[in-house]
SENU-737841 format. One record per residue (C-alpha): residue number from 1; residue in one letter; z, y, x. Coordinates in nm, 3 decimals, padded with zeros to 5 digits. Example, Ala and Ser with C-alpha at 12.3 -4.5 7.8 and 13.67 -1.06 7.14 Angstrom:
residues 2
R    k  r       c3       c2       c1
R    1  A   00.780  -00.450   01.230
R    2  S   00.714  -00.106   01.367
***
This chain:
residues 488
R    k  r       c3       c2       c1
R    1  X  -07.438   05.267  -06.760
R    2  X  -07.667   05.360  -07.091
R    3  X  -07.960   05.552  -07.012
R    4  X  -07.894   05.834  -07.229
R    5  X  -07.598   05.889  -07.025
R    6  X  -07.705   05.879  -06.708
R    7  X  -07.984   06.136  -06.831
R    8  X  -07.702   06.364  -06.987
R    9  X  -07.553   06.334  -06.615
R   10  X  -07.846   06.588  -06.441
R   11  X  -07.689   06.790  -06.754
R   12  X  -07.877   07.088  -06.909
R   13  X  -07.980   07.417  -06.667
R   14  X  -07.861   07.687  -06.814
R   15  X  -08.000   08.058  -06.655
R   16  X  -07.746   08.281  -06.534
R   17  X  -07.570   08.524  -06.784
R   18  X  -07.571   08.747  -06.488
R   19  X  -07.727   09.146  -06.665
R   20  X  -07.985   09.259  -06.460
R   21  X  -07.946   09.637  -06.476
R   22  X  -08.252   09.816  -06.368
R   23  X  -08.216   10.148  -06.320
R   24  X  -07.864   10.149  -06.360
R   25  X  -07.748   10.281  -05.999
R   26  X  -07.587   10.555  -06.110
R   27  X  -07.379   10.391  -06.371
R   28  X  -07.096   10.243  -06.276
R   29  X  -06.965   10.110  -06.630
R   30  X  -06.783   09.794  -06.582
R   31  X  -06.642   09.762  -06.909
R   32  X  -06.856   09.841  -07.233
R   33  X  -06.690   09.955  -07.544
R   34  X  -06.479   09.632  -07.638
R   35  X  -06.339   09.751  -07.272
R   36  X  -06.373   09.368  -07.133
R   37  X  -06.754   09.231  -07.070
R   38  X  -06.833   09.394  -06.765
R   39  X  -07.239   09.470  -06.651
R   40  X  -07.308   09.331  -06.339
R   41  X  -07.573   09.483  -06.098
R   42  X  -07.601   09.460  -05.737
R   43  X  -07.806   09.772  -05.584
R   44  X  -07.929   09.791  -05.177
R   45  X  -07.925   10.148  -04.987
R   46  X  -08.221   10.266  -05.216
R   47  X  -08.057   10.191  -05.588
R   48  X  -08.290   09.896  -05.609
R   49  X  -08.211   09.593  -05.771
R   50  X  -08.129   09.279  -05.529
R   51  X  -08.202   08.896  -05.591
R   52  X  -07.995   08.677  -05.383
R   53  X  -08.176   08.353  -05.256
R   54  X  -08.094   07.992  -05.392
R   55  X  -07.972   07.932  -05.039
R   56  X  -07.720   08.247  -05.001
R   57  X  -07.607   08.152  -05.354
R   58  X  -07.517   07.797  -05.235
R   59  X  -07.334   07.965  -05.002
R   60  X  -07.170   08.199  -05.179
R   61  X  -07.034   07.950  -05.413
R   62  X  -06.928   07.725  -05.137
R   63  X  -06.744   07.986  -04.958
R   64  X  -06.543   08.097  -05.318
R   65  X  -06.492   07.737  -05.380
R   66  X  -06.326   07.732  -04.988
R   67  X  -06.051   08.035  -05.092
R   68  X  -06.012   07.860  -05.421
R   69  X  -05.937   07.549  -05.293
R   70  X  -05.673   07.681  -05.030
R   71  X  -05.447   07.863  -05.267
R   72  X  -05.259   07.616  -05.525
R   73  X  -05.194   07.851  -05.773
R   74  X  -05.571   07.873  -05.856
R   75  X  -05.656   07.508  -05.894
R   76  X  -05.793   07.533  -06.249
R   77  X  -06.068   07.836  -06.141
R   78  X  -06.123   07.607  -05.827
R   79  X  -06.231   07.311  -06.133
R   80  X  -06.374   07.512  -06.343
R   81  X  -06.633   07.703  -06.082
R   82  X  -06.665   07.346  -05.951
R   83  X  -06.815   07.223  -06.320
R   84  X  -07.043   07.535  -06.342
R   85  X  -07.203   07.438  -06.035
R   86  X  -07.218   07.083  -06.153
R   87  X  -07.388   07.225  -06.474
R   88  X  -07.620   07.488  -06.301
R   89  X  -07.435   07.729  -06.478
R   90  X  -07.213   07.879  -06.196
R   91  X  -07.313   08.293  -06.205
R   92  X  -07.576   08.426  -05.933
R   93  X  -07.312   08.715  -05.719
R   94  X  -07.418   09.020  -05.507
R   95  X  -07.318   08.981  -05.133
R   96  X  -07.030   09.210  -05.164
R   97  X  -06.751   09.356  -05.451
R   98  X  -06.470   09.212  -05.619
R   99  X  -06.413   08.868  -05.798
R  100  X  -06.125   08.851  -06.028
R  101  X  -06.030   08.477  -06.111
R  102  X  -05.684   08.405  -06.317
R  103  X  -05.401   08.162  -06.198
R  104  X  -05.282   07.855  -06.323
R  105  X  -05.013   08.048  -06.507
R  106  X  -05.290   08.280  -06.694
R  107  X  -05.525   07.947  -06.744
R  108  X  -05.178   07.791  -06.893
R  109  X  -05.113   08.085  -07.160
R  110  X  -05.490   08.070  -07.230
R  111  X  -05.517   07.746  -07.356
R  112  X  -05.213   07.825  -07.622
R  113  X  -05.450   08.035  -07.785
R  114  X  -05.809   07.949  -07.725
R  115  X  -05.711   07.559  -07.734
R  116  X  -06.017   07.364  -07.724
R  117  X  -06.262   07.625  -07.556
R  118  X  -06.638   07.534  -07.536
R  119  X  -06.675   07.454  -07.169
R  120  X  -07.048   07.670  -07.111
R  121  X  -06.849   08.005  -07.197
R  122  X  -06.683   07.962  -06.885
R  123  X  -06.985   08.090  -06.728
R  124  X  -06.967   08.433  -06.880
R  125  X  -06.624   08.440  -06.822
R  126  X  -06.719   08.371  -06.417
R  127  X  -07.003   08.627  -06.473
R  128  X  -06.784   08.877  -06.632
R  129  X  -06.496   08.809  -06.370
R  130  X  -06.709   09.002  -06.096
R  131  X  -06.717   09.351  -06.018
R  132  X  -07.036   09.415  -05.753
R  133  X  -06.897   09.805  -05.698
R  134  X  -06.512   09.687  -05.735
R  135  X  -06.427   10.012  -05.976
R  136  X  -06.438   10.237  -05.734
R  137  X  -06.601   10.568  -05.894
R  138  X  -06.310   10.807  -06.025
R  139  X  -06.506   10.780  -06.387
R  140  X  -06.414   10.419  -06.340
R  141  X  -06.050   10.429  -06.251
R  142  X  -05.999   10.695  -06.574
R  143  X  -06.121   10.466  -06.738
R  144  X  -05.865   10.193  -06.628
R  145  X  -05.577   10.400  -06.559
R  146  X  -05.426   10.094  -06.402
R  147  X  -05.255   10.147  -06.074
R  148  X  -05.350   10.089  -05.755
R  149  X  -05.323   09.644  -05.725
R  150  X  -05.410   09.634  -06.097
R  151  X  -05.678   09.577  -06.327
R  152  X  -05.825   09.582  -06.651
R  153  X  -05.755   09.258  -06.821
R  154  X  -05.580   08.991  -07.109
R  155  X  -05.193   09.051  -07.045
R  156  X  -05.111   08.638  -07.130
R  157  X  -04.751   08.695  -06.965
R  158  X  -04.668   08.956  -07.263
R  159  X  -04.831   08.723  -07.490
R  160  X  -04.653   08.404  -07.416
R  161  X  -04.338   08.580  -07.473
R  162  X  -04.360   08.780  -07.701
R  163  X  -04.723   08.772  -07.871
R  164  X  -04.787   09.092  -07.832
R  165  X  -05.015   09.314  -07.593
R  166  X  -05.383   09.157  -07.612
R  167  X  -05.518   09.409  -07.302
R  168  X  -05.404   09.641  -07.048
R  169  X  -05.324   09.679  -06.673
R  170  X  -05.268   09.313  -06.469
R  171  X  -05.153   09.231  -06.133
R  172  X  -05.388   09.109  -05.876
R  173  X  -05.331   08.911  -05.536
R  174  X  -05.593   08.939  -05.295
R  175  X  -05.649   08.549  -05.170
R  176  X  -05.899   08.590  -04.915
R  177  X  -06.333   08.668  -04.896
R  178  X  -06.640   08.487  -04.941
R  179  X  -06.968   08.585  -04.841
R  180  X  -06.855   08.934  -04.836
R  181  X  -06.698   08.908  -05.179
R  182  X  -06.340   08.996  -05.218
R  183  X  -06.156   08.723  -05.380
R  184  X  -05.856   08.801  -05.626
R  185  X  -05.600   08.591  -05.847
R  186  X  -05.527   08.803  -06.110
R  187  X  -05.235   08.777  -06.391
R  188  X  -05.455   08.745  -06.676
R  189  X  -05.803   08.704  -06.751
R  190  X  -06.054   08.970  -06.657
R  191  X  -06.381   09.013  -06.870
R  192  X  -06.341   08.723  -07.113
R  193  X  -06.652   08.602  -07.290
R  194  X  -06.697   08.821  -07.628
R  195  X  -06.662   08.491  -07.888
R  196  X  -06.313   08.443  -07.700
R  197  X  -06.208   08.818  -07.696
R  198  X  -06.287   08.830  -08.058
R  199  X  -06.092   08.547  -08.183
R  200  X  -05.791   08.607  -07.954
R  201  X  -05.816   08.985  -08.136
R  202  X  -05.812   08.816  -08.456
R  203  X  -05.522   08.565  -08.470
R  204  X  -05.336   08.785  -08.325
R  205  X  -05.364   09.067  -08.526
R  206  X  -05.339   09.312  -08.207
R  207  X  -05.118   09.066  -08.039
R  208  X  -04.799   09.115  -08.346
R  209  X  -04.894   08.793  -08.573
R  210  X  -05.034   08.449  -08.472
R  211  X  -05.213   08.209  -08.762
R  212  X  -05.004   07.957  -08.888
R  213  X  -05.186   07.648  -08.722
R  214  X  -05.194   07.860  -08.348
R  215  X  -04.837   07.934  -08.411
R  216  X  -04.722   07.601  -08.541
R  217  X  -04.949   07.457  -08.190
R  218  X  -04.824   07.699  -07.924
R  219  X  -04.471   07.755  -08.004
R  220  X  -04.387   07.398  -08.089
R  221  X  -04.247   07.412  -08.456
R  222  X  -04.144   07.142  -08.593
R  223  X  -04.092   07.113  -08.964
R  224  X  -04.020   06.754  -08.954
R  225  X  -03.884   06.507  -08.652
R  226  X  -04.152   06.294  -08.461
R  227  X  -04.038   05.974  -08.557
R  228  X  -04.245   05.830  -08.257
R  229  X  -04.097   05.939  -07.954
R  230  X  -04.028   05.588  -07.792
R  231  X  -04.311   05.591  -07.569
R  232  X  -04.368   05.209  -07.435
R  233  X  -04.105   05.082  -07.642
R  234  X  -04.350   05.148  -07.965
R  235  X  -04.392   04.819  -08.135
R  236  X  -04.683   04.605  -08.095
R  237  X  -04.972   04.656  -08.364
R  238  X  -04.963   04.340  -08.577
R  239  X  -05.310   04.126  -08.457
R  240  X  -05.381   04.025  -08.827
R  241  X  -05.393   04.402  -08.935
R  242  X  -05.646   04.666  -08.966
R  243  X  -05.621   05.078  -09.094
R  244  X  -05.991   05.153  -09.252
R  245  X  -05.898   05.502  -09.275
R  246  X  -06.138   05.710  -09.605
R  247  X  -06.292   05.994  -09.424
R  248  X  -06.420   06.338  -09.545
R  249  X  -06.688   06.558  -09.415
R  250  X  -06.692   06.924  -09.580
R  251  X  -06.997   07.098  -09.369
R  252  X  -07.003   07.454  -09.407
R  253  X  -07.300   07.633  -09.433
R  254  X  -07.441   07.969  -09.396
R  255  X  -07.737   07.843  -09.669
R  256  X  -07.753   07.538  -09.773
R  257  X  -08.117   07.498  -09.760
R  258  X  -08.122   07.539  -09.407
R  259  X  -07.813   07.373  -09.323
R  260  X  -07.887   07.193  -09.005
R  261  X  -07.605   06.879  -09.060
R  262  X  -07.730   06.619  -09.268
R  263  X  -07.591   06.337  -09.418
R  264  X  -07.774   06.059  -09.187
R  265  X  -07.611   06.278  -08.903
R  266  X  -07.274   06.229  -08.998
R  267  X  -07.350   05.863  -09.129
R  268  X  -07.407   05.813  -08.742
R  269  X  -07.098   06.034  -08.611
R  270  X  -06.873   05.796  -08.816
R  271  X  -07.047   05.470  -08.699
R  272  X  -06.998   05.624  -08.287
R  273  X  -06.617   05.716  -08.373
R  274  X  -06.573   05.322  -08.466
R  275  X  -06.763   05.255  -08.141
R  276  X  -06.461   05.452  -08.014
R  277  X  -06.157   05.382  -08.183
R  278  X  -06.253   04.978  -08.157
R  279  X  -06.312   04.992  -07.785
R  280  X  -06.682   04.944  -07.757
R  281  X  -06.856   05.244  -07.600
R  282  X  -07.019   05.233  -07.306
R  283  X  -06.761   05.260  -06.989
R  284  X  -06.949   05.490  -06.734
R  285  X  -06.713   05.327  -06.367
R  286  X  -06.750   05.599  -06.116
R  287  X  -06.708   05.557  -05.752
R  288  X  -06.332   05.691  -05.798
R  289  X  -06.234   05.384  -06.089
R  290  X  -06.277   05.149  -05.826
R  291  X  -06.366   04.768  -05.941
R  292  X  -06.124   04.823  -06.259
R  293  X  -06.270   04.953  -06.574
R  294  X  -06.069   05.284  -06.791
R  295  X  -05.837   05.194  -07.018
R  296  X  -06.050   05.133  -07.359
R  297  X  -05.871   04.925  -07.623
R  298  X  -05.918   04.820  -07.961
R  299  X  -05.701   05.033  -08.156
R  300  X  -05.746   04.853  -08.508
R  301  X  -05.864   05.198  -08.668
R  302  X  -06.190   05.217  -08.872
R  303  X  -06.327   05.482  -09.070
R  304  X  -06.479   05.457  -09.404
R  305  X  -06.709   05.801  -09.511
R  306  X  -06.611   05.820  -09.852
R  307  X  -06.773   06.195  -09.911
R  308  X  -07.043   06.408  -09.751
R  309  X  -07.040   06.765  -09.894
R  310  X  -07.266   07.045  -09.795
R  311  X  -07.085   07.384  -09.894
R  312  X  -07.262   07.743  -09.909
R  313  X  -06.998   07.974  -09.736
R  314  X  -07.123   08.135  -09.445
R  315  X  -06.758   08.279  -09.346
R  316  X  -06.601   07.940  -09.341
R  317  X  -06.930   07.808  -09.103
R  318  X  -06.836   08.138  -08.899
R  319  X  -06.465   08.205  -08.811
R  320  X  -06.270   07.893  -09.004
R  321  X  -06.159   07.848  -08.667
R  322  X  -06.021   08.198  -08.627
R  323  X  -05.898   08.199  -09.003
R  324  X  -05.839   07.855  -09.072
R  325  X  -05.799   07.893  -09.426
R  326  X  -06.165   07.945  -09.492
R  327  X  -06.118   07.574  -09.378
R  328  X  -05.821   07.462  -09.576
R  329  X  -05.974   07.540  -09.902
R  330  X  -06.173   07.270  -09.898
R  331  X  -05.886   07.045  -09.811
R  332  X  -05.672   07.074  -10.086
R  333  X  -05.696   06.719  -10.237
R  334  X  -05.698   06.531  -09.884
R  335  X  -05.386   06.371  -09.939
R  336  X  -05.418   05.982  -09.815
R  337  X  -05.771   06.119  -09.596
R  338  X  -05.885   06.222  -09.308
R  339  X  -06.094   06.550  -09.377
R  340  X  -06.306   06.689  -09.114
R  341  X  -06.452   07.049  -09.189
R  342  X  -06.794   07.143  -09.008
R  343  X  -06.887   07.509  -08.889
R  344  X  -07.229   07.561  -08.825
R  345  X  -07.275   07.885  -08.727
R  346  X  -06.929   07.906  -08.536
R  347  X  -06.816   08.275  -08.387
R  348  X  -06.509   08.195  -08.222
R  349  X  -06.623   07.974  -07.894
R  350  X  -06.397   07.733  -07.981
R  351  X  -06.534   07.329  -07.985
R  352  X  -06.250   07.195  -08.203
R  353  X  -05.920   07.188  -08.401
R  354  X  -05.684   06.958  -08.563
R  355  X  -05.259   06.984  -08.696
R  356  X  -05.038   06.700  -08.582
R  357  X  -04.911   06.442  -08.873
R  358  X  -04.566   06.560  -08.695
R  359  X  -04.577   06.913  -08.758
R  360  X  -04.653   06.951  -09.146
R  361  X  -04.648   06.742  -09.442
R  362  X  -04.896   06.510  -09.570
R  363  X  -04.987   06.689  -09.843
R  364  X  -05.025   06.974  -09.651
R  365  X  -05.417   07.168  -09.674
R  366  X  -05.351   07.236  -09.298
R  367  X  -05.398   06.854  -09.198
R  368  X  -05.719   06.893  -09.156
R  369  X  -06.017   06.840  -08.861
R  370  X  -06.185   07.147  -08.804
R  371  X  -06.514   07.083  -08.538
R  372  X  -06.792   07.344  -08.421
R  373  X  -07.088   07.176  -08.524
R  374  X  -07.233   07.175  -08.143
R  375  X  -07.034   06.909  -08.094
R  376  X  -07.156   06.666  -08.364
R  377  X  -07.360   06.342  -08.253
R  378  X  -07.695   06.432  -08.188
R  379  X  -07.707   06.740  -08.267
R  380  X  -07.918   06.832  -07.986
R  381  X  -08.218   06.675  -08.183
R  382  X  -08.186   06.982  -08.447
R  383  X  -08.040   07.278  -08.260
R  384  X  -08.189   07.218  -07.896
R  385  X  -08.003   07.505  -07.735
R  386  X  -07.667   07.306  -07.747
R  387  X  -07.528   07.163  -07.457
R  388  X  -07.583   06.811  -07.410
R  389  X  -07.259   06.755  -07.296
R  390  X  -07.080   06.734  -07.581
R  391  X  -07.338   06.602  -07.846
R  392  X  -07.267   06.240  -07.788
R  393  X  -06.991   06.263  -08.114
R  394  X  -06.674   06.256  -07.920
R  395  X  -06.487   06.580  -08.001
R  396  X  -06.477   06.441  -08.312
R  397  X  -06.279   06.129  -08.174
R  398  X  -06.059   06.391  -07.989
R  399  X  -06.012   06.562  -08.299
R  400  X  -05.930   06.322  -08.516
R  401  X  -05.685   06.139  -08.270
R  402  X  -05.474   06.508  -08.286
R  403  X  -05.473   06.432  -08.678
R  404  X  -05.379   06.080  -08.621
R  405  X  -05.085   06.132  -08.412
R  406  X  -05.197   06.156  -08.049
R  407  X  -05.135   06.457  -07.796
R  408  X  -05.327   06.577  -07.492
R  409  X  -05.323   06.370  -07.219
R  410  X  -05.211   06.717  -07.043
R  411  X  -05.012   06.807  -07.310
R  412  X  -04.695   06.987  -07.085
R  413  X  -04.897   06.983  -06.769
R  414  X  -04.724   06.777  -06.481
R  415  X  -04.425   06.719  -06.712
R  416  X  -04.608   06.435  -06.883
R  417  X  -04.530   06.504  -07.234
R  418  X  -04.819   06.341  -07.431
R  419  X  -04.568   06.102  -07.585
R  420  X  -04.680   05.773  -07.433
R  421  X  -04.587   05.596  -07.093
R  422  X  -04.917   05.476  -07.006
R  423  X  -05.158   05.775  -06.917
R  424  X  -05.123   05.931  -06.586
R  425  X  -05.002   06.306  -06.608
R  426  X  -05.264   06.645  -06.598
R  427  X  -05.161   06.940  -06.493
R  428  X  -05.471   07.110  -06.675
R  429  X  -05.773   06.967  -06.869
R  430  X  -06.060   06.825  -06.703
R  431  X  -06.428   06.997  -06.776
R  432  X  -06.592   06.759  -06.508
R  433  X  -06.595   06.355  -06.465
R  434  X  -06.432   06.397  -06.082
R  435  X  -06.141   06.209  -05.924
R  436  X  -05.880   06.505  -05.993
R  437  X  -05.520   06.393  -05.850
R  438  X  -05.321   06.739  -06.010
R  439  X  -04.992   06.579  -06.054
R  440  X  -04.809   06.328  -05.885
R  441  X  -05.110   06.156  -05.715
R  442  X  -05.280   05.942  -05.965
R  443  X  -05.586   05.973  -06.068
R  444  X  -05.602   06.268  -06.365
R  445  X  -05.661   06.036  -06.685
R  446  X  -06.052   06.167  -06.725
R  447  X  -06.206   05.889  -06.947
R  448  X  -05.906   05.922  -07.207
R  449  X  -06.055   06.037  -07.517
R  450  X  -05.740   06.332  -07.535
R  451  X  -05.884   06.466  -07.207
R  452  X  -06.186   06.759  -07.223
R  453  X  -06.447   06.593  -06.968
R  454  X  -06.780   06.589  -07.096
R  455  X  -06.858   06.288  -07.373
R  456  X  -07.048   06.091  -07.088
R  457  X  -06.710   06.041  -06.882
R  458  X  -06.447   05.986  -07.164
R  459  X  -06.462   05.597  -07.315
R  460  X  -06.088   05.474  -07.459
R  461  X  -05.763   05.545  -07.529
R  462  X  -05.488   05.340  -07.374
R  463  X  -05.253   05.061  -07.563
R  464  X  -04.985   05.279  -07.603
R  465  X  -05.208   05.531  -07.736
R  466  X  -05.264   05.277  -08.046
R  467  X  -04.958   05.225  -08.089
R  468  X  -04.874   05.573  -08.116
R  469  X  -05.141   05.591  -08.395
R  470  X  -04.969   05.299  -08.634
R  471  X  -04.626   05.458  -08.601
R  472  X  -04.736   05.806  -08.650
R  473  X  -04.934   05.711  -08.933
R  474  X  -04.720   05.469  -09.120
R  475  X  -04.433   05.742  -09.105
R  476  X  -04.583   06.039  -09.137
R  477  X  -04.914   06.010  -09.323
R  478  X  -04.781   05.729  -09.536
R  479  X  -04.991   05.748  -09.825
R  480  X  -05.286   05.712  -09.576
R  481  X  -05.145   05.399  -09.453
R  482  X  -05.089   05.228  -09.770
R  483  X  -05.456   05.315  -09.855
R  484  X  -05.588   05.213  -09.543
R  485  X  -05.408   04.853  -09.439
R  486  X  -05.618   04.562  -09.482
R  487  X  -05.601   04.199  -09.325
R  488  X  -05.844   04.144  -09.026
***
């Protein structure tokens, strides 16, 4: 195991998000004005604020994690509470009121819209999912005007069918209590974090219009057949053969002169995605792998950084990924390269982007690699705030393999429809490096580069992975492959 990644495993502790409301006994405003990010305040007999102890914290988690774990239909809150605690980012909770944590149905119509979510929001989304006074007052409940088994929240079963209705009343399932707290599943999401509730607002356009790239990605249109579908029958990569693939950076900016991505930062990103793409990082075996090492082959890929461009637009480094065309400006002439685009002051909560070679043309702006710039290699050294997690360079490797052909390995969920036989199904993606068996018993496929555990955990991609990435660039980003094809 390298050193730096055994550090990066104690991970970075992050204080609570929890609001400390002081004084605020009397309130009882749950939702502020975007009506979703609750306050949180837990008050004894005399209106005085409360600290719960490490220990009764512990326990409270434990005891959630023991409800979450017994119903099936939450098994992606279960994971995702269990990485906050991993991280030291799971919220502190009162010793009583309501927690309101979606199902695997609301986690499923999430991730159609907020696709590549950056994992340390989930803590205000935990934080903002409890209610210490459960909306009781009447001021509370005209405020709501949900009925009674209902709540304020994100209404994803209107949205997957029919994109419209962001917010309103959702259906709640009370699944059991822990230490005193009164555990729901709700419908939707309740209290998302304030970069996701924003950008869901946006590309939606009040729930009636969805960007092209979120529509193209969630509804499945196709303006061109996949001319890869054959799984493990996709031919063999010729040995003698090599793609060195001329890559792009465009970093956006707020100023220029302050622009925290230099060029010797993305010199190094580009050398660590070649670590990747031939095979050669560092495999971190867990107890779970057994004596057998991830799948982590040589995919005959290389990438040559042709152009390093520092650009002064502070709403492309803000919302490019809420309005990707801020983005695809800057990718008008990409035809035959791969472009990644950099935002550096990112609003949206999102950790990446890319458009499948399958859905759109080659020539198309939209085939581009849009990446938060907390999750660039080493970016830790510059902006020390950013989670460690994910500033070992490998989002950019996820990234670019949507570009380059590649799916999700839980693209379809148990259905296994990533487009290759050789990585073992995911019902949801995986925030933590644990042995997760969500499917049909195998081990969920967390060092796969297509997966979301943190960069310490993910290491390869599998052989039919690489071959997926010849055919779907030889046939559909053909003028990339007759630039790129050189003898060995």
């Amino acid at each position: 195991m390298r050193c730096d990644r055994a550090a990066k495993r104690g991970w970075l502790w992050a204080p609570s998000l929890c609001t400390v409301a002081c004084g605020l006994a009397s309130r009882d405003d749950r939702y502020e004005s975007d009506g979703l990010s609750m306050l949180q305040v837990h008050v004894d007999g005399n209106s005085t604020p409360t600290q719960t102890t490490r220990q009764e914290l512990s326990q409270t988690h434990s005891d959630i994690v023991r409800v979450l774990s017994s119903s099936s239909g939450m098994s992606h809150s279960y994971h995702i509470l269990q990485y906050l605690i991993s991280t030291g980012r799971a919220p502190e909770l009162g010793r009583d009121g309501c927690l309101y944590l979606p199902s695997n149905d609301a986690w499923t119509a999430f991730y159609q819209i907020v696709e590549h979510p950056y994992p340390p929001l989930f803590a205000e989304l935990f934080d903002n999912a409890y209610d210490a006074v459960c909306s009781k007052s009447r001021s509370q409940q005209m405020r709501n005007a949900c009925p009674e088994g209902h709540v304020r929240g994100n209404q994803w079963n209107m949205m997957a069918q029919a994109w419209e209705g962001l917010s309103g009343c959702v259906g709640v399932k009370h699944k059991g209590n822990a230490s005193g707290i009164r555990v729901f599943e709700t419908e939707g999401h309740v209290g998302l974090p304030r970069k996701w509730q924003a950008h869901i607002n946006a590309i939606t356009d009040n729930g009636r219009h969805m960007n092209q790239i979120m529509r193209r990605r969630t509804m499945r249109e196709r303006e061109k057949p996949d001319l890869c579908l054959q799984k493990d029958k996709l031919p063999e990569v010729p040995a003698d053969k090599k793609l060195v693939i001329q890559t792009r950076f465009m970093i956006c900016c707020v100023d220029v002169e302050s622009c925290p991505v230099d060029r010797a930062m993305i010199e190094d990103q580009v050398s660590w995605m070649n670590t990747g793409y031939s095979g050669q990082q560092p495999v971190q075996r867990e107890s779970f792998d057994g004596t057998t090492d991830p799948p982590h082959v040589d995919t005959q890929l290389q990438f040559e950084l042709i152009n390093f461009t520092l650009i002064g637009d502070a709403p492309c480094a803000r919302k490019m990924f809420t309005d990707n065309s801020l983005a695809f400006q800057y990718n008008q002439d990409g035809l035959g390269f791969l472009t990644y685009i950099i935002a550096t002051d990112d609003q949206s909560g999102i950790l990446g982007m890319a458009e499948f070679p399958t859905t759109v043309p080659e020539s198309s702006d939209s085939l581009s690699v849009l990446i938060n710039m907390n999750a660039l290699r080493g970016i830790s050294k510059k902006v020390p705030q950013v989670d460690l997690s994910y500033d070992e360079g490998d989002t950019c490797i996820h990234e670019g393999g949507h570009s380059l052909g590649l799916y999700h390995t839980f693209e379809g969920g148990c259905s296994d429809d990533d487009k290759v036989g050789d990585t073992n199904p995911e019902q949801f993606p995986s925030f933590a490096c644990k042995d997760a068996r969500s499917c049909d018993g195998s081990s969920d496929p967390v060092h796969n580069f297509m997966d979301y555990a943190p960069d310490s955990c993910m290491s390869g991609f599998t052989e039919q992975q690489k071959r997926r990435f010849w055919c779907a660039i030889e046939h559909h980003r053909p003028e990339m492959y007759k630039q790129s094809l050189r003898s060995m």
